[in-house]
Residue frames as a rotation matrix with the C-alpha (Angstrom) as fourth column:
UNK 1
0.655 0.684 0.321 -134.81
0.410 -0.678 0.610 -16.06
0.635 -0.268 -0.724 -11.99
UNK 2
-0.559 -0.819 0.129 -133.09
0.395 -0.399 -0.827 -13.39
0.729 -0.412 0.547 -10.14
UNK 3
-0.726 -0.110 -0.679 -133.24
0.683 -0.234 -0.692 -12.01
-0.082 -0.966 0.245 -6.76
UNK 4
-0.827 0.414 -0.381 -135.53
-0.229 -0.866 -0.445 -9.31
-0.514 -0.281 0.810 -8.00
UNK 5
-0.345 0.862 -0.371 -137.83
-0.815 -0.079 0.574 -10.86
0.466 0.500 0.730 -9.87
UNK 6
-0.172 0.238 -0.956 -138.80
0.604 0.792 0.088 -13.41
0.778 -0.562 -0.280 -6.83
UNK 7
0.348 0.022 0.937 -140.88
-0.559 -0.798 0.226 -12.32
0.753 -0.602 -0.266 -3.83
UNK 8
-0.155 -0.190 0.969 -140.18
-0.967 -0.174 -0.188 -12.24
0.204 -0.966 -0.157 0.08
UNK 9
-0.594 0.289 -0.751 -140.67
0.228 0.956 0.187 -15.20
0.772 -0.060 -0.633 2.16
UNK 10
0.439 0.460 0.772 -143.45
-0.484 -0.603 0.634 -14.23
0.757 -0.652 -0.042 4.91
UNK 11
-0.480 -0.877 0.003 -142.47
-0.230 0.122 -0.965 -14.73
0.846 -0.464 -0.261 8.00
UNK 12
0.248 0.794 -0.555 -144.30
0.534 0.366 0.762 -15.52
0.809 -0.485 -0.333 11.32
UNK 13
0.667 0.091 0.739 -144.48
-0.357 -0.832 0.425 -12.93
0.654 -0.548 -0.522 14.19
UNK 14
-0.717 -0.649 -0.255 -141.90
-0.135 0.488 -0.862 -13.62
0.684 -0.584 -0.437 16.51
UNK 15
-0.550 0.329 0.768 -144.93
-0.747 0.219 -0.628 -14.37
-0.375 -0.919 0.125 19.07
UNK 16
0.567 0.778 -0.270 -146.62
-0.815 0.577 -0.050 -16.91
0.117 0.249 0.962 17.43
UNK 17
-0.683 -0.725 0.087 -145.95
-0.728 0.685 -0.003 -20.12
-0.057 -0.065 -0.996 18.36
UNK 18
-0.348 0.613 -0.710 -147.80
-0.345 0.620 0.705 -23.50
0.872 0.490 -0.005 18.54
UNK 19
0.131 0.412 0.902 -150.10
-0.924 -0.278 0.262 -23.51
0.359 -0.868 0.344 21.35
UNK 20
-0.935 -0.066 -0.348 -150.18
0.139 0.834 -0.533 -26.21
0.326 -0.547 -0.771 24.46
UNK 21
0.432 0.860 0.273 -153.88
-0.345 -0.122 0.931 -26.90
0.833 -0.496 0.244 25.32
UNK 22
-0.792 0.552 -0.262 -154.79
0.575 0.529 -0.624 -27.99
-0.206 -0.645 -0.736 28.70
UNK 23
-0.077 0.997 0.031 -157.93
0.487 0.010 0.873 -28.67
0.870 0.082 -0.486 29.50
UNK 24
-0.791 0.065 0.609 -159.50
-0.522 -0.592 -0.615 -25.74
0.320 -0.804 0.502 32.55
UNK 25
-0.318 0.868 0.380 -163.21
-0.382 0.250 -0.890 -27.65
-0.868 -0.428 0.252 32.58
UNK 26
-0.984 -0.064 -0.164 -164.88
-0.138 0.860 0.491 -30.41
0.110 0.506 -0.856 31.10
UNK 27
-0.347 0.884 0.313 -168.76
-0.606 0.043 -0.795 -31.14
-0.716 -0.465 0.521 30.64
UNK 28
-0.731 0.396 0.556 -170.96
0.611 0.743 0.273 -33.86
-0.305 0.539 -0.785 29.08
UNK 29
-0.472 0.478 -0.741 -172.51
-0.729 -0.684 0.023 -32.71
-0.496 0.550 0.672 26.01
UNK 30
0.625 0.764 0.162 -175.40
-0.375 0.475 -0.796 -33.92
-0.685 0.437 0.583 23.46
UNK 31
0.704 -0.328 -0.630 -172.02
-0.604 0.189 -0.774 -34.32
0.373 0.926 -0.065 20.91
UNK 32
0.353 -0.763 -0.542 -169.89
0.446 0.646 -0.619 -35.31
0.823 -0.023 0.568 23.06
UNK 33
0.252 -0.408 -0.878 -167.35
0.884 -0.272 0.380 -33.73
-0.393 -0.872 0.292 25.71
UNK 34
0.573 -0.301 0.762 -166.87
0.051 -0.915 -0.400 -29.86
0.818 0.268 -0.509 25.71
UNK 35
-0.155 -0.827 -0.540 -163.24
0.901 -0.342 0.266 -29.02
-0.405 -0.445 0.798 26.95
UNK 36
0.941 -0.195 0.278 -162.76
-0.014 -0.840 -0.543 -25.59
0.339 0.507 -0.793 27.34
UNK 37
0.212 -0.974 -0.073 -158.70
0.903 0.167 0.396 -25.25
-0.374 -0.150 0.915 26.96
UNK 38
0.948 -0.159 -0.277 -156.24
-0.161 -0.987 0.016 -22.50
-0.276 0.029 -0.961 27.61
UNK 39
0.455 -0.827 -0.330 -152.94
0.462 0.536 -0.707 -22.41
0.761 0.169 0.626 26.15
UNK 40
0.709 -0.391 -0.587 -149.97
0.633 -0.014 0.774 -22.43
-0.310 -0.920 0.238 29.13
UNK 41
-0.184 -0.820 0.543 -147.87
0.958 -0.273 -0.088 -20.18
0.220 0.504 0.835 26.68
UNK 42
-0.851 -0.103 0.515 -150.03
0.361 -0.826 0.432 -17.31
0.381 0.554 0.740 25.80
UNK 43
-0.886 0.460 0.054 -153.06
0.034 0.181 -0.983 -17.79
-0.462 -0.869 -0.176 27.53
UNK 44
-0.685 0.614 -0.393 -155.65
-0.449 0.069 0.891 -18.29
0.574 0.786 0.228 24.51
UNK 45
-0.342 0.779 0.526 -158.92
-0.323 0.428 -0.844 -19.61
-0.882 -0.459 0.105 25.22
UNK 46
-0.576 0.482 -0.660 -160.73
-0.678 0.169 0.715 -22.05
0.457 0.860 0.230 22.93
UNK 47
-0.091 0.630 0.771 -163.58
-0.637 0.559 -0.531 -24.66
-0.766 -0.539 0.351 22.95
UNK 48
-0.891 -0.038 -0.452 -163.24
-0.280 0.830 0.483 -28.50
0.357 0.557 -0.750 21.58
UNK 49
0.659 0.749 -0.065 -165.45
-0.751 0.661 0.004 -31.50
0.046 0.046 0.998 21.17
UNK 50
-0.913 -0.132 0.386 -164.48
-0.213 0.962 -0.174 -34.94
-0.348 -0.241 -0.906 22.29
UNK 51
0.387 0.717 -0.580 -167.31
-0.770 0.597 0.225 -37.09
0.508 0.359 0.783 20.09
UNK 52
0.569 -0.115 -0.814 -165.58
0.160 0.987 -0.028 -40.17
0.806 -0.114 0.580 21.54
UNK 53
0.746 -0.586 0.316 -162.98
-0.227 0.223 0.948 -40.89
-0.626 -0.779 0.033 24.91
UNK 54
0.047 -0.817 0.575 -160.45
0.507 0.515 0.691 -42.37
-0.861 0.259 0.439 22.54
UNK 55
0.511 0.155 0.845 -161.07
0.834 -0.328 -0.444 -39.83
0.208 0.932 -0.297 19.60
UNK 56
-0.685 -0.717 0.130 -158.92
0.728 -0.676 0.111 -36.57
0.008 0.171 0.985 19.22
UNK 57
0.436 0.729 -0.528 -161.07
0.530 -0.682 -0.504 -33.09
-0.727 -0.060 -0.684 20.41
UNK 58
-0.311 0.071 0.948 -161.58
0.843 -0.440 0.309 -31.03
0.439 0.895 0.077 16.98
UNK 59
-0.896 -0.409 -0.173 -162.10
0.437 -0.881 -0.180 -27.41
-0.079 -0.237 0.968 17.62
UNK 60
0.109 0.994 0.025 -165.44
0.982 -0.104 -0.158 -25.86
-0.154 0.042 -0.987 18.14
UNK 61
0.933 0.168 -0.318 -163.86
0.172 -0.985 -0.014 -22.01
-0.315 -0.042 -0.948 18.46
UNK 62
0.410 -0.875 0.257 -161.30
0.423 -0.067 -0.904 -20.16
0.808 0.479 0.343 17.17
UNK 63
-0.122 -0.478 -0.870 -158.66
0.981 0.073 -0.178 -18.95
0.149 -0.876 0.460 19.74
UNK 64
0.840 0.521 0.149 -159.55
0.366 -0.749 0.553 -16.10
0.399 -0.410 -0.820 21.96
UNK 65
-0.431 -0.901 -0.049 -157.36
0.366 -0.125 -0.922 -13.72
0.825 -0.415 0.383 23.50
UNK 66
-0.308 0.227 -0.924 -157.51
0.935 0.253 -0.250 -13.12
0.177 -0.940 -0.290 26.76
């Protein structure tokens, strides 16, 4: 195959990056812990679940911009 009959690689925006949560606030829920976390890069907003203290929080929202 040649150069022309192969397509593009996409690229990623030069702002996208892989977010850093922290957690802003924390509250005991019926599932578990709701963290709501902003990223320190870009300032997203999202909301996890904690089901457990020792379990990885799984995403309840997708990321918000500010």
């Amino acid at each position: 195959m040649t150069a022309l009959h192969t397509r593009p690689i996409p690229h990623q925006a030069a702002s996208a990056h892989e977010h850093a949560w922290s957690v802003e606030s924390r509250h005991p829920a019926s599932e578990g812990t709701v963290l709501y976390v902003r990223c320190g890069g870009c300032g997203v907003r999202r909301i996890d679940v904690q089901q457990h203290p020792m379990a990885p929080p799984t995403a309840l929202s997708r990321p918000l911009t500010p």
